[in-house]
VEXMARSE-874116 format. One record per residue (C-alpha): residue number from 1; residue in three letters; x, y, z. Coordinates in steps of 0.02 Angstrom, whole numbers. Layout:
! VEXMARSE-874116
<site><n>NUM</n><res>ALA</res><c1>X</c1><c2>Y</c2><c3>Z</c3></site>
...
//
This chain:
! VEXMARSE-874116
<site><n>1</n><res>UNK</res><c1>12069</c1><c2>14941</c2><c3>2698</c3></site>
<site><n>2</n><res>UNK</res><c1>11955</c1><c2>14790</c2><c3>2729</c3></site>
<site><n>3</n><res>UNK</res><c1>11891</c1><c2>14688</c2><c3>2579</c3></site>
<site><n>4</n><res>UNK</res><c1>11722</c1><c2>14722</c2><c3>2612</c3></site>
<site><n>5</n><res>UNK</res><c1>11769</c1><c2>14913</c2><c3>2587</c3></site>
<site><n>6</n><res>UNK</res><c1>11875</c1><c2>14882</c2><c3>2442</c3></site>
<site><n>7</n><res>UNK</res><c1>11744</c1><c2>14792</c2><c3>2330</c3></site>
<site><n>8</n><res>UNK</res><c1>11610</c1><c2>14948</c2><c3>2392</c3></site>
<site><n>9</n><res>UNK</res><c1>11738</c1><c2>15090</c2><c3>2328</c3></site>
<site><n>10</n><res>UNK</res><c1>11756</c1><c2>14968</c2><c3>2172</c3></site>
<site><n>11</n><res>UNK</res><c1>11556</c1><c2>14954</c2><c3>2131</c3></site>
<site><n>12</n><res>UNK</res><c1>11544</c1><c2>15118</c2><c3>2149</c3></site>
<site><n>13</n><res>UNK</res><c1>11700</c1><c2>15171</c2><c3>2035</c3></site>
<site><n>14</n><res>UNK</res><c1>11623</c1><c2>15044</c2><c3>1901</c3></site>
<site><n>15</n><res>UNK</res><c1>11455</c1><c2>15135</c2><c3>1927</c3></site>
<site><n>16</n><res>UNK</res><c1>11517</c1><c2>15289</c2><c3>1916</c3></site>
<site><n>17</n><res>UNK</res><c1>11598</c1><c2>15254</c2><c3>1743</c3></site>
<site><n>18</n><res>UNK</res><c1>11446</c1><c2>15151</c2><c3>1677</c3></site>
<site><n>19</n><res>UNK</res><c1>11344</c1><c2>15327</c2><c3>1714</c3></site>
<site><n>20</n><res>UNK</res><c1>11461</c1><c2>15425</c2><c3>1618</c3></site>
<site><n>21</n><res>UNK</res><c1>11479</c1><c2>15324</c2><c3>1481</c3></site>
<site><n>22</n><res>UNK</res><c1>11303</c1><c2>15319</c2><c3>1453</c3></site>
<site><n>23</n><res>UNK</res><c1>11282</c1><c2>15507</c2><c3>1484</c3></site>
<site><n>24</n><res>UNK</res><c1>11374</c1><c2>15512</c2><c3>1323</c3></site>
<site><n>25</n><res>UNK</res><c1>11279</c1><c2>15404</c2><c3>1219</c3></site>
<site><n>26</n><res>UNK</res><c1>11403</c1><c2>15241</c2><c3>1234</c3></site>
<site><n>27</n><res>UNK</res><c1>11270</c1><c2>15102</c2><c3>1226</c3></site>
<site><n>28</n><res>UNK</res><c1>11383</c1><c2>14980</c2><c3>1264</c3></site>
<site><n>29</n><res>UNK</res><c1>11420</c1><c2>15018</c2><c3>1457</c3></site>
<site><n>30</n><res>UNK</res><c1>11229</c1><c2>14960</c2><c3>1490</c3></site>
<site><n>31</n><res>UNK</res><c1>11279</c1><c2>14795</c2><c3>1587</c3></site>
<site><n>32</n><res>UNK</res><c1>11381</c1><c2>14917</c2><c3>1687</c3></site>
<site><n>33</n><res>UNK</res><c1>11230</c1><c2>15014</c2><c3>1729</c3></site>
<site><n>34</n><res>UNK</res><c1>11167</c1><c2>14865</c2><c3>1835</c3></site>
<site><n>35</n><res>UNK</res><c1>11223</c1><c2>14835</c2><c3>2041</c3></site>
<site><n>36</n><res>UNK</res><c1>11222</c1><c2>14643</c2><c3>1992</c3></site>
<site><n>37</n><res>UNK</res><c1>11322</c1><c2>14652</c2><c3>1846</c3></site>
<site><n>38</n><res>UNK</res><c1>11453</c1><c2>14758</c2><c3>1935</c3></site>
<site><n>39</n><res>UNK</res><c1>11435</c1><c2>14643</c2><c3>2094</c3></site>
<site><n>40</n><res>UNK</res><c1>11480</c1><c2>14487</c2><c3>1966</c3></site>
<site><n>41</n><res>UNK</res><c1>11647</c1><c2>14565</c2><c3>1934</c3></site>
<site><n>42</n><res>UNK</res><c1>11692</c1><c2>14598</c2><c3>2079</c3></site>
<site><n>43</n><res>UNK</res><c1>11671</c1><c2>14398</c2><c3>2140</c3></site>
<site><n>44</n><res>UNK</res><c1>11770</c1><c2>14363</c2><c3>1990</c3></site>
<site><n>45</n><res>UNK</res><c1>11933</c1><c2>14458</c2><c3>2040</c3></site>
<site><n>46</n><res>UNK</res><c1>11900</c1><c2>14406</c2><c3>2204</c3></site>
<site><n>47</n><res>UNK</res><c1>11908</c1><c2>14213</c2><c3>2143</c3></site>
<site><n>48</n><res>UNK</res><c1>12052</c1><c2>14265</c2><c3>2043</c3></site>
<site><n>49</n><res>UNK</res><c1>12135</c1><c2>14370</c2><c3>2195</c3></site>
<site><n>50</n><res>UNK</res><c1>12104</c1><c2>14191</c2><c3>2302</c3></site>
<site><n>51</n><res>UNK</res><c1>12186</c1><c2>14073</c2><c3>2148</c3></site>
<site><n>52</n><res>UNK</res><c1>12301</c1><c2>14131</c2><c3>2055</c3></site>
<site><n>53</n><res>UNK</res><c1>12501</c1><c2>14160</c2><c3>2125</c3></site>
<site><n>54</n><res>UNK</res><c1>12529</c1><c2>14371</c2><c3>2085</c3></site>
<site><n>55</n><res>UNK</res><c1>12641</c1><c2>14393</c2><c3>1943</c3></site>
<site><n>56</n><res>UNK</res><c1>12617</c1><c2>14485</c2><c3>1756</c3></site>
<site><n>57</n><res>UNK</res><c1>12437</c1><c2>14443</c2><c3>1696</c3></site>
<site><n>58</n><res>UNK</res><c1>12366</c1><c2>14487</c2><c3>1511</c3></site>
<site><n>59</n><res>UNK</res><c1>12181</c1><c2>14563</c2><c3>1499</c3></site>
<site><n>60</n><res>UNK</res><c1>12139</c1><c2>14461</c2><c3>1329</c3></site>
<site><n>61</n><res>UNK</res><c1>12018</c1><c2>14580</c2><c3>1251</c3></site>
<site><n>62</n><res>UNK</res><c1>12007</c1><c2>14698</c2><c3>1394</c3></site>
<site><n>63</n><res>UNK</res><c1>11858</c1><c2>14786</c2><c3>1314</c3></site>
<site><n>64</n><res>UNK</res><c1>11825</c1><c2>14938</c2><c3>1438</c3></site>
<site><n>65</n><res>UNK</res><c1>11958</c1><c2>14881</c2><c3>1560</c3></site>
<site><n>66</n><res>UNK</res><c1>11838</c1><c2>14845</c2><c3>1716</c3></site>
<site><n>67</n><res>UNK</res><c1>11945</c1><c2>14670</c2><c3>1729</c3></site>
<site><n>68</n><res>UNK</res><c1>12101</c1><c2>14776</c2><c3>1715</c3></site>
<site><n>69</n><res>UNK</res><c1>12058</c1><c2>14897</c2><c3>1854</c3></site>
<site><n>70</n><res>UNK</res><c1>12002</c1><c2>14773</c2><c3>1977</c3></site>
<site><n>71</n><res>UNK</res><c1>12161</c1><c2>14648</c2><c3>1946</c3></site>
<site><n>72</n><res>UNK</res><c1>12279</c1><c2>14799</c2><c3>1970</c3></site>
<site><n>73</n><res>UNK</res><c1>12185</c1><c2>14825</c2><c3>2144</c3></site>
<site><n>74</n><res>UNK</res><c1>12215</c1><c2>14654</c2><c3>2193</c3></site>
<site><n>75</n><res>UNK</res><c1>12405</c1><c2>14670</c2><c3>2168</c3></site>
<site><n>76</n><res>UNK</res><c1>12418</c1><c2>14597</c2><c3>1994</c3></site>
<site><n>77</n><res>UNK</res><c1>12525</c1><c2>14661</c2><c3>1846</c3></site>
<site><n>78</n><res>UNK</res><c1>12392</c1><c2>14679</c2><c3>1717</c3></site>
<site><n>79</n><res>UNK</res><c1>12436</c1><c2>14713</c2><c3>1533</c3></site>
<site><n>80</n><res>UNK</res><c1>12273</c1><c2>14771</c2><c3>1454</c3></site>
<site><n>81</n><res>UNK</res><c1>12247</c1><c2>14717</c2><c3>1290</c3></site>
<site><n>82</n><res>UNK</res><c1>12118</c1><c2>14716</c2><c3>1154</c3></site>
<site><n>83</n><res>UNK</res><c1>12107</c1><c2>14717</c2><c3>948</c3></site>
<site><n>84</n><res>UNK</res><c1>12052</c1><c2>14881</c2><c3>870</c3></site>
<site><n>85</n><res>UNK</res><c1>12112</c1><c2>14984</c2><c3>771</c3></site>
<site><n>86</n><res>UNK</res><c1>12212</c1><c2>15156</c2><c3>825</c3></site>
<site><n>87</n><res>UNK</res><c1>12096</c1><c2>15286</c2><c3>764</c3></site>
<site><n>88</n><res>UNK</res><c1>11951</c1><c2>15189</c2><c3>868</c3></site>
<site><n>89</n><res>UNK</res><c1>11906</c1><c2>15294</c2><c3>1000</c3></site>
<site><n>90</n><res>UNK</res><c1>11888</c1><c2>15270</c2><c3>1187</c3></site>
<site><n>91</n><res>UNK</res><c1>11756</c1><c2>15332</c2><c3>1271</c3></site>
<site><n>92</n><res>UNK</res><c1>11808</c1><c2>15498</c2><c3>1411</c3></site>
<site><n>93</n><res>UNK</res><c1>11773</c1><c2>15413</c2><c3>1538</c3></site>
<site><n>94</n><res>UNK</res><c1>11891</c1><c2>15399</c2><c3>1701</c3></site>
<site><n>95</n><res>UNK</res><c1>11903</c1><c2>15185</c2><c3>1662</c3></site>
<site><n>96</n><res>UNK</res><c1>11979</c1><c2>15224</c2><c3>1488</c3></site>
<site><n>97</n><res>UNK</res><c1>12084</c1><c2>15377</c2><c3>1536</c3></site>
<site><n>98</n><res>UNK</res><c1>12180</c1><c2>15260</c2><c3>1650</c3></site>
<site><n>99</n><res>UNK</res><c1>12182</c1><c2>15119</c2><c3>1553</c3></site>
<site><n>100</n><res>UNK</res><c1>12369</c1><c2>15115</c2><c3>1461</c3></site>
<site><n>101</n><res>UNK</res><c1>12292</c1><c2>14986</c2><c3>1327</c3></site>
<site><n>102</n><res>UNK</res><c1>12398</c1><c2>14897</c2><c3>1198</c3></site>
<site><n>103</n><res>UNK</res><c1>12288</c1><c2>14895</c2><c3>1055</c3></site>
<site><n>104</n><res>UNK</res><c1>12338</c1><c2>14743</c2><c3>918</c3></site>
<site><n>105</n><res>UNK</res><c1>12269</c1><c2>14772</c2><c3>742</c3></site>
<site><n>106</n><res>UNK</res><c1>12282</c1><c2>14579</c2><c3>700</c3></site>
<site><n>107</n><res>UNK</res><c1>12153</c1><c2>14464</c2><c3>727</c3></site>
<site><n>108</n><res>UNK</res><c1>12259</c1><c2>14327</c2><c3>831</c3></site>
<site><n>109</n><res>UNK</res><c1>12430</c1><c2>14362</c2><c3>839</c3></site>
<site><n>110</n><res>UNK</res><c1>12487</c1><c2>14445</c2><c3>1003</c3></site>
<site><n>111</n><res>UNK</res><c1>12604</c1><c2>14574</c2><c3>1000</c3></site>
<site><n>112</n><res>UNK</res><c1>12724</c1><c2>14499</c2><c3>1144</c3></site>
<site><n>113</n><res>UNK</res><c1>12864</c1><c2>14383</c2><c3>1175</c3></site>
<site><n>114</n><res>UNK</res><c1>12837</c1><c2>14206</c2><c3>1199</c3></site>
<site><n>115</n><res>UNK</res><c1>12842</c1><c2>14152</c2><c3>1401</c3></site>
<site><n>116</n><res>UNK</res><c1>12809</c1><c2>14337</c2><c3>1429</c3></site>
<site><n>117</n><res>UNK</res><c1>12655</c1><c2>14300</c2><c3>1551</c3></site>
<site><n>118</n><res>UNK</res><c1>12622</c1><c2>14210</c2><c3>1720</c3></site>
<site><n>119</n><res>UNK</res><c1>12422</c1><c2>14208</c2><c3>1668</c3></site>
<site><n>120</n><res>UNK</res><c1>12301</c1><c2>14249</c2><c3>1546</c3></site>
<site><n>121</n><res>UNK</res><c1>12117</c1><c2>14305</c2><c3>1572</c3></site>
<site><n>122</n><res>UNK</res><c1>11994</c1><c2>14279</c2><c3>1459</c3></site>
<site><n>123</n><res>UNK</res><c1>11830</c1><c2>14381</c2><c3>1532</c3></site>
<site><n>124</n><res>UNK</res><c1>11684</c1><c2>14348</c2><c3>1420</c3></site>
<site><n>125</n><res>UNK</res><c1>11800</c1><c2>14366</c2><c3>1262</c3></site>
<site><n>126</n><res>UNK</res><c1>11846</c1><c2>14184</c2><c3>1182</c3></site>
<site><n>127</n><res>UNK</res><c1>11674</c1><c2>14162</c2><c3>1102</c3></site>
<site><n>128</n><res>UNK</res><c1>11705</c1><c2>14317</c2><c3>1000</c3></site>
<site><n>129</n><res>UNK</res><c1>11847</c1><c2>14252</c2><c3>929</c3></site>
<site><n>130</n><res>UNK</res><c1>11767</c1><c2>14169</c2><c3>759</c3></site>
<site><n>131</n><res>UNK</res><c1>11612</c1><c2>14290</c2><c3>764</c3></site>
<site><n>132</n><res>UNK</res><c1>11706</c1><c2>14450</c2><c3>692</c3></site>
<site><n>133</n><res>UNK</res><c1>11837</c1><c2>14356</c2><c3>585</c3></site>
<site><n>134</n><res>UNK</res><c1>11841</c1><c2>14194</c2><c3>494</c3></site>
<site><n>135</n><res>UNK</res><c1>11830</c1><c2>13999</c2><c3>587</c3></site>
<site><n>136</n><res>UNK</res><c1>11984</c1><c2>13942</c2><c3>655</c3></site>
<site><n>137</n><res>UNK</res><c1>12041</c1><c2>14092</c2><c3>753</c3></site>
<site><n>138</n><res>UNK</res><c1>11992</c1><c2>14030</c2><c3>901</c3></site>
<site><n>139</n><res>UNK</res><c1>12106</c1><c2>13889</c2><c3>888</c3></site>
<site><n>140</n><res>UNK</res><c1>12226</c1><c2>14004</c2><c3>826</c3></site>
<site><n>141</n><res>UNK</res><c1>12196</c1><c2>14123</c2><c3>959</c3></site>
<site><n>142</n><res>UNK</res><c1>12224</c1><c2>13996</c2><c3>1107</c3></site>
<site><n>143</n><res>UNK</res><c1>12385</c1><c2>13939</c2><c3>1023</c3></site>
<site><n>144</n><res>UNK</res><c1>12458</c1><c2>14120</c2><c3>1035</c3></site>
<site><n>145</n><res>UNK</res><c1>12386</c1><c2>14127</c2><c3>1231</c3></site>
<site><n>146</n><res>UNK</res><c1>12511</c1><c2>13969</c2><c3>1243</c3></site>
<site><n>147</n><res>UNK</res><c1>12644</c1><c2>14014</c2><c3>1168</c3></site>
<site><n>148</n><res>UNK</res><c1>12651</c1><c2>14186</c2><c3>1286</c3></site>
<site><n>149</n><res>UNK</res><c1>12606</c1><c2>14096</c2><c3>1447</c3></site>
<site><n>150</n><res>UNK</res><c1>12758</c1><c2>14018</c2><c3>1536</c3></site>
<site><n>151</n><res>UNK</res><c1>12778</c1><c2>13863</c2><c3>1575</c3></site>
<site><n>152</n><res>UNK</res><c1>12656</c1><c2>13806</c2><c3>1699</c3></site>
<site><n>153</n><res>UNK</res><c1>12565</c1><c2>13979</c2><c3>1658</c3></site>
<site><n>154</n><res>UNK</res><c1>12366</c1><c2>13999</c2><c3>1695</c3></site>
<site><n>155</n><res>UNK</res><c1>12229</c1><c2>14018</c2><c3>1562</c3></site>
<site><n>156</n><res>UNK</res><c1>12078</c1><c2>14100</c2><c3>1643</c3></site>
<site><n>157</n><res>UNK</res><c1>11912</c1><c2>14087</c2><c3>1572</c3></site>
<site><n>158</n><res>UNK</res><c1>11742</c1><c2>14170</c2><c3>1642</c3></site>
<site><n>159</n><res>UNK</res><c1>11583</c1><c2>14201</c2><c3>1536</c3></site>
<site><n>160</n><res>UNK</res><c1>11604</c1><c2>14064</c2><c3>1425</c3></site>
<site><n>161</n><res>UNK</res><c1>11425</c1><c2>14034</c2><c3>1359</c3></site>
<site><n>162</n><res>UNK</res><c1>11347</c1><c2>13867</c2><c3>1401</c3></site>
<site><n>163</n><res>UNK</res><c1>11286</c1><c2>13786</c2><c3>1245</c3></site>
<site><n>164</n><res>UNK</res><c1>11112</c1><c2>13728</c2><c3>1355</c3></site>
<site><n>165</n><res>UNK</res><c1>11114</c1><c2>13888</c2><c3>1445</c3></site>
<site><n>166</n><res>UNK</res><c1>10918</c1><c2>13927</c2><c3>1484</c3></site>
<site><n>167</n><res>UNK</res><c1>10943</c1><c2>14112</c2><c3>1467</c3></site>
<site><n>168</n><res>UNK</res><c1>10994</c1><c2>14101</c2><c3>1310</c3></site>
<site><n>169</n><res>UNK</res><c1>10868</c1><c2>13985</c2><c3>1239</c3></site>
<site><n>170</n><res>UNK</res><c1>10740</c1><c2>14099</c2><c3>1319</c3></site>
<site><n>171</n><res>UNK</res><c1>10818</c1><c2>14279</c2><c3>1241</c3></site>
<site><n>172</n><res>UNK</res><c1>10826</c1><c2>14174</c2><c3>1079</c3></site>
<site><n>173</n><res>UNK</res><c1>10655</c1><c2>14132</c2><c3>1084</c3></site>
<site><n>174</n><res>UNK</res><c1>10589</c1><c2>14310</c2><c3>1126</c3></site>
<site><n>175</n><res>UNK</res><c1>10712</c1><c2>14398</c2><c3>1047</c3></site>
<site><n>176</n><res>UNK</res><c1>10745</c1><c2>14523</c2><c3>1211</c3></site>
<site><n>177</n><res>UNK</res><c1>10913</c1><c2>14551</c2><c3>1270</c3></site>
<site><n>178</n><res>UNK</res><c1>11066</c1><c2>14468</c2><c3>1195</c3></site>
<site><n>179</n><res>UNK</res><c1>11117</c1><c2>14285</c2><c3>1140</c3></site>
<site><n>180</n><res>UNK</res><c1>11283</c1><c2>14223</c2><c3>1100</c3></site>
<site><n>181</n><res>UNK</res><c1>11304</c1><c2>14151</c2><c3>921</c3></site>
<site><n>182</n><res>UNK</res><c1>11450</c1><c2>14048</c2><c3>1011</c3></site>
<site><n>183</n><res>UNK</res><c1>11441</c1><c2>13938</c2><c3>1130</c3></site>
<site><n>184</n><res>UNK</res><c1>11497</c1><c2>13792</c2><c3>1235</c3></site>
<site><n>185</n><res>UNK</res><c1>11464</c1><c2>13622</c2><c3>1308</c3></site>
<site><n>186</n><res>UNK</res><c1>11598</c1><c2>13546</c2><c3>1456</c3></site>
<site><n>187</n><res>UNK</res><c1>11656</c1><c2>13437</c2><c3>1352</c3></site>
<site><n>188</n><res>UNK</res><c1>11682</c1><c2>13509</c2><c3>1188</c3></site>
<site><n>189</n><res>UNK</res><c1>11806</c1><c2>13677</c2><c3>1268</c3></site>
<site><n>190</n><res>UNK</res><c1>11901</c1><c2>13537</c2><c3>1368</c3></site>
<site><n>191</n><res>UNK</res><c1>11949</c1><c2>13474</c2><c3>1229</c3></site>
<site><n>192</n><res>UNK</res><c1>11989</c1><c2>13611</c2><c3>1131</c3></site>
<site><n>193</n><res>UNK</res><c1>12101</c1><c2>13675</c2><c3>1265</c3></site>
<site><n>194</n><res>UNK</res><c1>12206</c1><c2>13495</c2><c3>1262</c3></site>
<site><n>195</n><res>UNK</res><c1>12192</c1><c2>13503</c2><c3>1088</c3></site>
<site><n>196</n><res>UNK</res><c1>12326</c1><c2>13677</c2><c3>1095</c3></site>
<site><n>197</n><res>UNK</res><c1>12419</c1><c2>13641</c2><c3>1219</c3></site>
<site><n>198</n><res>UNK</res><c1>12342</c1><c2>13681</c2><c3>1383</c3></site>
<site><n>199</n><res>UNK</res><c1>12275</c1><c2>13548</c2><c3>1545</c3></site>
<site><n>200</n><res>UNK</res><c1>12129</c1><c2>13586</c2><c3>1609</c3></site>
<site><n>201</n><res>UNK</res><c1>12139</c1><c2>13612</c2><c3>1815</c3></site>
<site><n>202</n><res>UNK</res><c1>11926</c1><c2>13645</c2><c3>1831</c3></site>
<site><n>203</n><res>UNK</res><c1>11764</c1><c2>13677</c2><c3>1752</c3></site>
<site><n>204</n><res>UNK</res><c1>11614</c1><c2>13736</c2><c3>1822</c3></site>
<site><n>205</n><res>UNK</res><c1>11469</c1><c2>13834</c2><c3>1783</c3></site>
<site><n>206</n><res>UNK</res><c1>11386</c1><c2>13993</c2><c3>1846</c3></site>
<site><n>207</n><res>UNK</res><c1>11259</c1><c2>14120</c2><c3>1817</c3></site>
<site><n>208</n><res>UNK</res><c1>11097</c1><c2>14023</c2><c3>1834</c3></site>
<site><n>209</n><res>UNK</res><c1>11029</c1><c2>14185</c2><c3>1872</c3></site>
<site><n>210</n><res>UNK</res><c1>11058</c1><c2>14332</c2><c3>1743</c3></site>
<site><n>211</n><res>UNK</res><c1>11188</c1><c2>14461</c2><c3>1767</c3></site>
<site><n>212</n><res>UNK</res><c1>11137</c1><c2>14581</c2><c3>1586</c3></site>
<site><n>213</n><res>UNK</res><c1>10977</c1><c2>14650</c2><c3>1653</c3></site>
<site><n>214</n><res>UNK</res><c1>10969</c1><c2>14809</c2><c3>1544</c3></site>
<site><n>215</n><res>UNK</res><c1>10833</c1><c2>14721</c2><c3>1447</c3></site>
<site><n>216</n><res>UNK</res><c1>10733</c1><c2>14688</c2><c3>1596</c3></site>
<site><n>217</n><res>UNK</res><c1>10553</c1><c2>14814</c2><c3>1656</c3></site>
<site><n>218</n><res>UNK</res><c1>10616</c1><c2>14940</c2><c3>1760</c3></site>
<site><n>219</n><res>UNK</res><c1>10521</c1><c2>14868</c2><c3>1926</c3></site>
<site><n>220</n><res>UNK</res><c1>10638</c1><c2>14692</c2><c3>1890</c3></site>
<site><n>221</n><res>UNK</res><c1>10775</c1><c2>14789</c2><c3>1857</c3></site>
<site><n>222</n><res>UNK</res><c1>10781</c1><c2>14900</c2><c3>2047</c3></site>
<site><n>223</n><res>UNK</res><c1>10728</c1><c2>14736</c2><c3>2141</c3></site>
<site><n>224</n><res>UNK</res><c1>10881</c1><c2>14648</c2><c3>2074</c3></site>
<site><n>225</n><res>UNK</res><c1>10995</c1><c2>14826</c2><c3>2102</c3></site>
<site><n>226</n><res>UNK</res><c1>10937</c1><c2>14800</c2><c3>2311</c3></site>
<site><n>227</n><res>UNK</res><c1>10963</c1><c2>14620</c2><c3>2336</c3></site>
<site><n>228</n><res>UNK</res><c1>11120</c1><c2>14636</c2><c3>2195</c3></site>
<site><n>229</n><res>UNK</res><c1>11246</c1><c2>14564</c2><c3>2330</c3></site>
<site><n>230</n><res>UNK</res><c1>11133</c1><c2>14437</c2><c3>2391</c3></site>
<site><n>231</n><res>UNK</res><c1>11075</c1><c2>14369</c2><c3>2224</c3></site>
<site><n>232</n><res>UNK</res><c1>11272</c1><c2>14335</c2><c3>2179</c3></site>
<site><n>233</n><res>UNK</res><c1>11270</c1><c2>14204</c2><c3>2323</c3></site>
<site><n>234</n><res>UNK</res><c1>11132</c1><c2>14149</c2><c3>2290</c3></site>
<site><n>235</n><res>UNK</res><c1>11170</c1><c2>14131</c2><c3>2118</c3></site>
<site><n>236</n><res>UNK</res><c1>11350</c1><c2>14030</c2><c3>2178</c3></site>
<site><n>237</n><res>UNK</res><c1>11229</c1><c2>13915</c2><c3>2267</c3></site>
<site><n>238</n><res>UNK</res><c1>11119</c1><c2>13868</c2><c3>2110</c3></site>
<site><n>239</n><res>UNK</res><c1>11254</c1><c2>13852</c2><c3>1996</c3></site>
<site><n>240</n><res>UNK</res><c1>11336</c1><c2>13691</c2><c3>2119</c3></site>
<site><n>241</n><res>UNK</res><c1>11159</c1><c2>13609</c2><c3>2102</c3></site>
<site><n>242</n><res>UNK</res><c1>11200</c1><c2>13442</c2><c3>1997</c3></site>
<site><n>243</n><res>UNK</res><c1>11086</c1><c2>13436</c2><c3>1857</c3></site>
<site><n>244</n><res>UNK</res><c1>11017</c1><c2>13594</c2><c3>1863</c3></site>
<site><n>245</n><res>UNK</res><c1>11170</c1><c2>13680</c2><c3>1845</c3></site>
<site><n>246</n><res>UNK</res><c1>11183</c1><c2>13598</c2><c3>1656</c3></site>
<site><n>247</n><res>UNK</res><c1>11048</c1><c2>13738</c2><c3>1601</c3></site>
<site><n>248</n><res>UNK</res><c1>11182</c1><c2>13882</c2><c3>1705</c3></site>
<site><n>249</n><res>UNK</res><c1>11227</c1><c2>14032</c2><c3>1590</c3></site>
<site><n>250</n><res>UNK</res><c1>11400</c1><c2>14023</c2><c3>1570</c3></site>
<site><n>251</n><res>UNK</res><c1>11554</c1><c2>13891</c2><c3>1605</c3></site>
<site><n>252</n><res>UNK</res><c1>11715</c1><c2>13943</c2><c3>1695</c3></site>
<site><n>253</n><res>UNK</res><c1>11879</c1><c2>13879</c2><c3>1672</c3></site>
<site><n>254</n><res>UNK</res><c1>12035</c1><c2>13864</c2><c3>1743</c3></site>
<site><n>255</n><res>UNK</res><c1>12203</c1><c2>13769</c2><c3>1650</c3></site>
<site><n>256</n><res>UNK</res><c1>12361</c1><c2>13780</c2><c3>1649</c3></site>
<site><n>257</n><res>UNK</res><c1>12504</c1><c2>13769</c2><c3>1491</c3></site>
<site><n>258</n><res>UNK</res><c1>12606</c1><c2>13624</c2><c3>1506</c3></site>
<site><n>259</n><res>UNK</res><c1>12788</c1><c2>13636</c2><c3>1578</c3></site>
<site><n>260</n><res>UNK</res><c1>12925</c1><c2>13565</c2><c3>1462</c3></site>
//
């Protein structure tokens, strides 16, 4: 199977699931319900497919498992992971029927060996970290991603909000869609990544253009669904603009844990 086929039976299998999950009431699956959302996930495991050696990689906070699905496609081994609690439901969807998800009950510790992992994503999960549980966990939380990486071991970041991210200040301002509570400047996540224990390989920012369109009028909302594929590229193009990539959505890093 080409790529080009692959990421079409993959769109559709995350459409597919958005639709049922919605069917069923499950608010949550609306950024599913979108061709560009679904087309941003798929460029991410691509770029993860194209850098990062196969081996065992953790879904931190694998939510509905789309980043678990794809990964597995592309020839990782994905441990899906998230914190919940057991009598928490999944919705009967085909996505969560297949999922086999660890589910932790503990706000940062991780329920695996240390050196147990080759890489660890992190898809739009990190600035959640202090927003559901007290300050600090986020430090906390990266210190436990080191100590199961292995040596030399890959932290993966995508959807880290941009602290002068224009979509934000704009959903903020009109209170339509959602803003993050959370969120970053360049400077301020490299740092907190060196400060527990990890080297930061690249930074750089994305999503100039949104990807959560739920909120948007309907007639926005099917433009961007038939130009979906396009507007990614085009969105890749804007987001390596100097200077007007620091108002981009999101940042998107890649480190590493230090080898002994």
């Amino acid at each position: 199977m080409t790529t080009r086929a692959r990421d079409a039976e993959d769109v559709a299998y995350l459409a597919s699931n958005a639709r049922a999950a919605l069917a069923l009431g499950i608010t949550h699956y609306q950024h599913f319900d979108q061709p560009v959302g679904q087309w941003n996930y798929i460029r991410i495991a691509n770029e993860i497919e194209a850098s990062v050696p196969r081996g065992t990689l953790l879904d931190w906070g694998c939510g509905f498992g789309q980043m678990t699905y794809l990964l597995r496609r592309r020839g990782f081994d994905v441990t899906a992971y998230d914190v919940m609690s057991q009598e928490t439901p999944l919705p009967d969807v085909p996505m969560s029927r297949d999922l086999w998800m660890i589910r932790g009950q503990h706000p940062t510790a991780l329920p695996f060996a240390a050196e147990s992992f080759d890489a660890v994503l992190s898809c739009g999960v990190l600035e959640h970290v202090d927003e559901f549980s007290a300050r600090g966990n986020e430090l906390l939380s990266l210190r436990e991603i080191n100590r199961i990486l292995r040596p030399g071991g890959s932290l993966i970041i995508y959807q880290l909000p941009q602290r002068l991210a224009w979509q934000e200040a704009v959903a903020r301002r009109l209170r339509v869609g959602y803003w993050h509570p959370r969120r970053y400047s360049e400077r301020e996540i490299a740092e907190i990544l060196q400060t527990t224990g990890f080297h930061v390989r690249r930074v750089r920012r994305n999503n100039m253009l949104p990807k959560n369109v739920a909120w948007m009028p309907r007639a926005l909302r099917s433009l961007y669904g038939q130009t979906s594929r396009g507007l990614i590229g085009l969105d890749t193009a804007l987001s390596r603009v100097p200077l007007l990539n620091r108002v981009a959505g999101v940042l998107e890093l890649m480190a590493t844990k230090a080898r002994v």
